[in-house]
C-alpha positions in Angstrom: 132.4 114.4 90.8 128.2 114.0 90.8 126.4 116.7 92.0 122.7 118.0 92.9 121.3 120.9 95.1 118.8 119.8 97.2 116.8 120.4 100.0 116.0 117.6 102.9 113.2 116.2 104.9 112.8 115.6 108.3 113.2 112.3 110.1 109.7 112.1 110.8 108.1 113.0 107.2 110.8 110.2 105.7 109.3 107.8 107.8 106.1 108.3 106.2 107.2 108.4 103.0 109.1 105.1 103.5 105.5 103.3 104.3 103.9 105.0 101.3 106.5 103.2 99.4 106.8 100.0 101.4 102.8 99.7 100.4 102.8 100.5 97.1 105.9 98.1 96.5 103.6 95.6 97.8 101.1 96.1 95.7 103.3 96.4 92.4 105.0 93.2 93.5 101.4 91.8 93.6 100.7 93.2 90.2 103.8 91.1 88.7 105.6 94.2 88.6 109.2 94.2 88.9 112.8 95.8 87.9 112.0 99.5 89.9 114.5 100.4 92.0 113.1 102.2 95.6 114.9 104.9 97.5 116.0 104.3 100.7 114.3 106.9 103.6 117.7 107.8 104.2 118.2 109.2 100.3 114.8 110.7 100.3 115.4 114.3 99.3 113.6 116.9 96.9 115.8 117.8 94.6 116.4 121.6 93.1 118.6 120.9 90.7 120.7 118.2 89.0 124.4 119.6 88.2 125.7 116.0 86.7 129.4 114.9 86.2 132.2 117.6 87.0 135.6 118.5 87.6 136.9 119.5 91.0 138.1 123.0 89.7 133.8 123.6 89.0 132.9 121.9 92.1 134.7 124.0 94.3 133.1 127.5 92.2 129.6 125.2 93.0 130.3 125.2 96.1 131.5 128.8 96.6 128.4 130.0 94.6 126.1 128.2 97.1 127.9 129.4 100.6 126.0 132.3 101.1 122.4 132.2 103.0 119.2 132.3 101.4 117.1 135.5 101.5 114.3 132.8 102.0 113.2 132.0 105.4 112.3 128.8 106.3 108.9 127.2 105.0 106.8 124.0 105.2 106.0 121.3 102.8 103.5 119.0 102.7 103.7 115.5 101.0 100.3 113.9 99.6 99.5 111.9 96.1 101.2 109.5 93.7 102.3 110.0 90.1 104.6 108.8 87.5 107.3 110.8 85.2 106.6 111.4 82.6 103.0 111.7 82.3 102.4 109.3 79.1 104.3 106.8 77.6 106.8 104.3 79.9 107.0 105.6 83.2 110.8 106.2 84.8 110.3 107.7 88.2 107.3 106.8 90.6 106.8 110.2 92.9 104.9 111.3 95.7 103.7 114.9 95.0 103.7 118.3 97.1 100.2 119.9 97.8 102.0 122.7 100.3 105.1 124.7 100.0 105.4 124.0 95.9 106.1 128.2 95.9 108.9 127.9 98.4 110.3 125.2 96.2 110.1 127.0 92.8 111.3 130.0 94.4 114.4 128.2 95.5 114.5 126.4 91.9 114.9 130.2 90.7 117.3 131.6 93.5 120.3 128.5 93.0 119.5 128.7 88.9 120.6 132.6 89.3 123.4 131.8 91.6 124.7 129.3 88.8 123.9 131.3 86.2 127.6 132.6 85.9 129.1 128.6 85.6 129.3 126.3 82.5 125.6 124.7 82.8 123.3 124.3 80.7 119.9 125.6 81.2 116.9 123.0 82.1 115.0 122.9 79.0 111.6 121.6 81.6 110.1 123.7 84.0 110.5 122.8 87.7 108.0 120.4 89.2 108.6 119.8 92.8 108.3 115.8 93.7 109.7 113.5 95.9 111.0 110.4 94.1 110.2 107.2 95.6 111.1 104.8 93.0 112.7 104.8 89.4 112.3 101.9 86.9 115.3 99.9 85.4 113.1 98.8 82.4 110.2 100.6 80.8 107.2 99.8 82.6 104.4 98.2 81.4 100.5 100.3 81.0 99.2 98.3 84.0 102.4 100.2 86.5 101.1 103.8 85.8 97.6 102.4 86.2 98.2 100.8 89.5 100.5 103.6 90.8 97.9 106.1 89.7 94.6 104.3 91.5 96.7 104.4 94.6 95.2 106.7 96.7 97.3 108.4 98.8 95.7 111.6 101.3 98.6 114.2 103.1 100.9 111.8 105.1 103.0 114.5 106.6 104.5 118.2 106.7 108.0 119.3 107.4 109.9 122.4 107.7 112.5 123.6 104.9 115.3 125.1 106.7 118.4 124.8 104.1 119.2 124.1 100.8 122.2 121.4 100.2 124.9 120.6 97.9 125.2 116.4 97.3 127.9 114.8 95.8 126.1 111.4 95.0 128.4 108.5 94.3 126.7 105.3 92.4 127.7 101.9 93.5 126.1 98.2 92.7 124.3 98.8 96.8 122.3 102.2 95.5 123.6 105.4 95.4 125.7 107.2 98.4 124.7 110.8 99.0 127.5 113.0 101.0 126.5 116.7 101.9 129.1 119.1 100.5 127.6 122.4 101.6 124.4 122.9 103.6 123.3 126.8 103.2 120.6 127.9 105.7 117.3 129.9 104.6 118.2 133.4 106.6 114.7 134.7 105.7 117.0 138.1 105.4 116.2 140.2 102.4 118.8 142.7 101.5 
């Protein structure tokens, strides 16, 4: 089983994202660009952490481990600016970034790594950067991709309210891959 912790966006704020990428599509596809594959709005997430492959005997302490509320309360995001990973050389993942609520993110980054502190995984050897990934390329991409991604200017297109942190199992078939919510913990805002 294939699992990440995430957290979700609203309706509303996936819309937006969804034109931000319909237009810069465009615009690569104008450039001769080609071989990136886009995520649908309904796959829009931010993910926390990336768990991988797993048995069901881990998945089931995964999930166990991320039952219990969140001692954060609930916070707002705010989506705004384009940028590629990683930051030089062949870009792999086109993002839009987070100009609000970046804390509240990290903060959650640190509460589920201490919650899974206890289980078989390996620590990230990166530190967190909160994105949103839009697109991710099948082949290296070319110079003139990060340079036309990057001259995209793109202002705040939206805000949305963080209000739980969820548990995917993501299943990959030839269509894209098929996101199934496991556990969906709720920030409590309750400090003990």
């Amino acid at each position: 089983m294939r699992l990440f912790v995430a957290v979700d966006l609203d309706e509303t704020l996936r819309r937006a994202a969804a034109r931000v990428t319909r237009a810069l599509r465009d615009r690569l596809e104008r450039a001769e660009t080609y071989g990136i594959s886009w995520v649908t709005p309904d796959n829009m997430h931010l993910t926390l952490r990336f768990l991988g492959e797993m048995g069901d005997d881990l998945a089931r302490q995964v999930e166990e481990t991320l039952r219990l509320p969140f001692a954060a309360g609930p916070f707002d995001i705010e989506l705004a600016g384009l940028g590629t990973f990683p930051p030089t050389g062949s870009a792999r993942v086109i993002w839009l970034g987070i100009v609000n609520g970046g804390d509240g993110l990290a903060r959650l980054h640190e509460d589920v790594a201490a919650r899974l502190r206890a289980l078989p995984f390996e620590r990230e050897g990166r530190p967190y950067r909160a994105h949103l990934t839009i697109g991710r390329f099948r082949v290296p991409a070319p110079a003139r991709v990060r340079e036309t991604v990057t001259s995209t200017e793109v202002g705040a297109i939206g805000r949305c309210t963080i209000r739980h942190v969820t548990l995917y199992r993501s299943q990959l078939s030839p269509k894209g891959a098929i996101y199934t919510p496991l556990v969906r913990t709720p920030l409590s805002g309750v400090t003990s």
